[in-house]
N, C-alpha and C positions, 0 to 999 in steps of 0.2 A: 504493500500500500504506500509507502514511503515514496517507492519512484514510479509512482501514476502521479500524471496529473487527468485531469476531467476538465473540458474545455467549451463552452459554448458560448460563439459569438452575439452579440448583442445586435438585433435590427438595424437601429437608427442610433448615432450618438451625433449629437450637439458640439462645437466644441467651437474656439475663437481665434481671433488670428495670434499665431505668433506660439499655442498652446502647445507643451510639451505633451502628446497623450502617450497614456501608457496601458498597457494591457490589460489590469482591471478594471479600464473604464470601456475599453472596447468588447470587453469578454467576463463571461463569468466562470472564477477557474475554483478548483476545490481539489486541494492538498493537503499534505499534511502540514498544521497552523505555520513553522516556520517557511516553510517550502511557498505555500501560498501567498504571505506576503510579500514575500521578496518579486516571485514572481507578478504576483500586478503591480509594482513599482515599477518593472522592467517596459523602458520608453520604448515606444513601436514608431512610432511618427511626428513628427514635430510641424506643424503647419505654418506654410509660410504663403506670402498673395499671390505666389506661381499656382496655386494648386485650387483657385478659382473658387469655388462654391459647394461641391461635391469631392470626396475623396472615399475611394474604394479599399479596405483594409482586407487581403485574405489571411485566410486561415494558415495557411501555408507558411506564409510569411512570420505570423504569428508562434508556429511550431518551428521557424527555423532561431527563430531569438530566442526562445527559450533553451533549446537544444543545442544552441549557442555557450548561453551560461552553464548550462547544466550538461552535460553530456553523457548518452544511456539513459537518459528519463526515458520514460515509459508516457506519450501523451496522447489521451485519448478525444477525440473530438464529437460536439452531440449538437442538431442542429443546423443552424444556414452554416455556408462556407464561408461566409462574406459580411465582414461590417462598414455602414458610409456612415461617411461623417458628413456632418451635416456645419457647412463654415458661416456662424451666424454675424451678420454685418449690423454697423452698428445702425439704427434705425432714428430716421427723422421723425419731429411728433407732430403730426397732422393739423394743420392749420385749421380751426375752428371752421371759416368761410369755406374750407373745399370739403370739412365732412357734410356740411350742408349743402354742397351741389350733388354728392355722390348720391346723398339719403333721399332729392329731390329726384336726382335722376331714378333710381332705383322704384321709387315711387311712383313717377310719373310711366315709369315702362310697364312697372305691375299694373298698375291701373290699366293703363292700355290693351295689356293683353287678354288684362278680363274682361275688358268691355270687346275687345272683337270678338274671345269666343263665345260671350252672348251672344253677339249679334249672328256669329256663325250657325248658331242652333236657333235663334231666333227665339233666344228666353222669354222677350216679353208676351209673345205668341202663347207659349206654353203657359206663362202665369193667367193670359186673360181665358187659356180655354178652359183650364183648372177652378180658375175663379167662377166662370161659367155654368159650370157642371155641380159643382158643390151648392150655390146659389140662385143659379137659374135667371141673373142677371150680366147683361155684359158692361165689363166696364174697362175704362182704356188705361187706366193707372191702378191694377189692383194690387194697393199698397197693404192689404192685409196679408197677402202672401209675400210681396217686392221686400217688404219691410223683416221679417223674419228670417226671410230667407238671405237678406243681408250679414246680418250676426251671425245667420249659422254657415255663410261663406268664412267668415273670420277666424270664429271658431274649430270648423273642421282642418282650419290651414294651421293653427296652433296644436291642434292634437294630432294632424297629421308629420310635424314637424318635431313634435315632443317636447316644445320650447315657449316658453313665455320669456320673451325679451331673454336675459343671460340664467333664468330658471329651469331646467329638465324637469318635465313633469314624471319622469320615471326612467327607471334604468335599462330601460330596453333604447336602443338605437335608432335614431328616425332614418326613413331611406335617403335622404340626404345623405349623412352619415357614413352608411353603409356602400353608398357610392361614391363616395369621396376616399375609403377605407382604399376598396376595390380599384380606385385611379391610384392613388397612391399603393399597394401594390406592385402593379403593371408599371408605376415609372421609377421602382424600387428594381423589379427587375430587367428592367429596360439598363437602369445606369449600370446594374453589376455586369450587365454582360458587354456593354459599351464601354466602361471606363476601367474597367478590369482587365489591366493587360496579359495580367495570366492567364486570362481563359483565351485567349486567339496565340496562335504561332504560324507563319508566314513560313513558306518557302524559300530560302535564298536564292535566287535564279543564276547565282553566278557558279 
C-alpha cells in the first residue's frame, strides 16, 4: 500500500495568471498520509499569458512527475485522463447604464417573441372562441380568460425554469441547466481532444 498511489483527475480547475499549480489541485490522489502530501505539493504547470485561456493537463504527464520524484511507485489512475484549466481574467464591473440596455434588450426581444407566437397561433382567436362556448356571448377582448392567462404565462416560465430571480425553487435542475450542463460537456471534450497535444501524433514525411 505504501507504493500505490490512486489518482483521479479533476474536470475543470480554475486557476490565475502567473499560478504555480500543483497536482493536488489538478487531481485527487490518496496515499499513504506522508507520501500524499508531498505528492500534491509537486508543481505540474505554472501558467503564464502564452497559454491563453484554456490549458489541457494529462494524466500522463501527471504520472511522469511523480515517477519523476518517486521512482517504482506503483500509480494507479481512476476516471477522465484529462484536466483544463480554466485561466480566469480579471473582470470589469459593469456599468450601471449598459446593465440596463442589456435587461431592456432582453426584454424587449422576450416580449416580442411572445407576442409573435400569439399571433402565430392566433391566441386571441382561441380566447374569444373559449370565451364563447363557456358563455355563449362573443366578445372581442375577453379579459377574463386574457387576464389569467397572463400570470399563469409568468408563472409557468418560473416553475419551468426553477428560478425566482437568484432563488431555486428546488433541487432538481431546470432544462436550461441541463442544456447548458450538456454544451459544456461537448466543449469540455471538444478542447481535450483539440488542445491536447498528446492525443494526435503526425507522420514525419521526411
Amino acid at each position: 500500500m505504501d507504493k500505490t498511489v490512486y489518482l483521479r483527475m479533476r474536470q475543470r480547475v480554475q486557476v490565475i495568471q502567473h499560478q504555480k499549480v500543483t497536482i493536488g489541485e489538478v487531481a485527487q490522489v490518496v496515499a499513504s498520509d506522508e507520501l500524499e502530501e508531498a505528492i500534491k505539493g509537486y508543481i505540474i504547470h505554472e501558467v503564464t499569458p502564452e497559454d491563453k485561456h484554456l490549458i489541457v493537463i494529462d494524466v500522463m504527464r501527471v504520472i511522469a512527475t511523480i515517477q519523476k520524484k518517486n521512482p517504482g511507485l506503483d500509480v494507479q489512475t481512476i476516471g477522465p485522463a484529462q484536466s483544463i484549466l480554466e485561466i480566469q481574467m480579471q473582470q470589469k464591473k459593469l456599468a450601471p447604464v449598459y446593465f440596463v440596455l442589456v435587461w431592456l434588450l432582453l426584454f424587449t426581444g422576450s416580449a416580442l417573441a411572445i407576442m409573435n407566437f400569439h399571433e402565430d397561433v392566433s391566441m386571441q382567436l382561441v380566447h374569444q372562441k373559449i370565451y364563447f362556448l363557456i358563455t355563449g356571448h362573443y366578445k372581442e377582448q375577453p379579459l377574463l380568460l386574457q387576464v389569467p392567462y397572463s400570470f399563469g404565462l409568468g408563472l409557468g416560465m418560473i416553475l419551468f425554469f426553477n428560478h425566482l430571480f437568484r432563488k431555486r425553487l428546488n433541487e432538481e435542475p431546470s432544462p436550461l441547466e441541463v442544456e447548458m450542463f450538456n454544451y459544456q460537456q461537448d466543449l469540455d471534450q471538444y478542447v481535450i481532444v483539440h488542445e491536447n497535444k498528446e492525443t494526435e501524433k503526425k507522420i514525419n514525411g521526411n
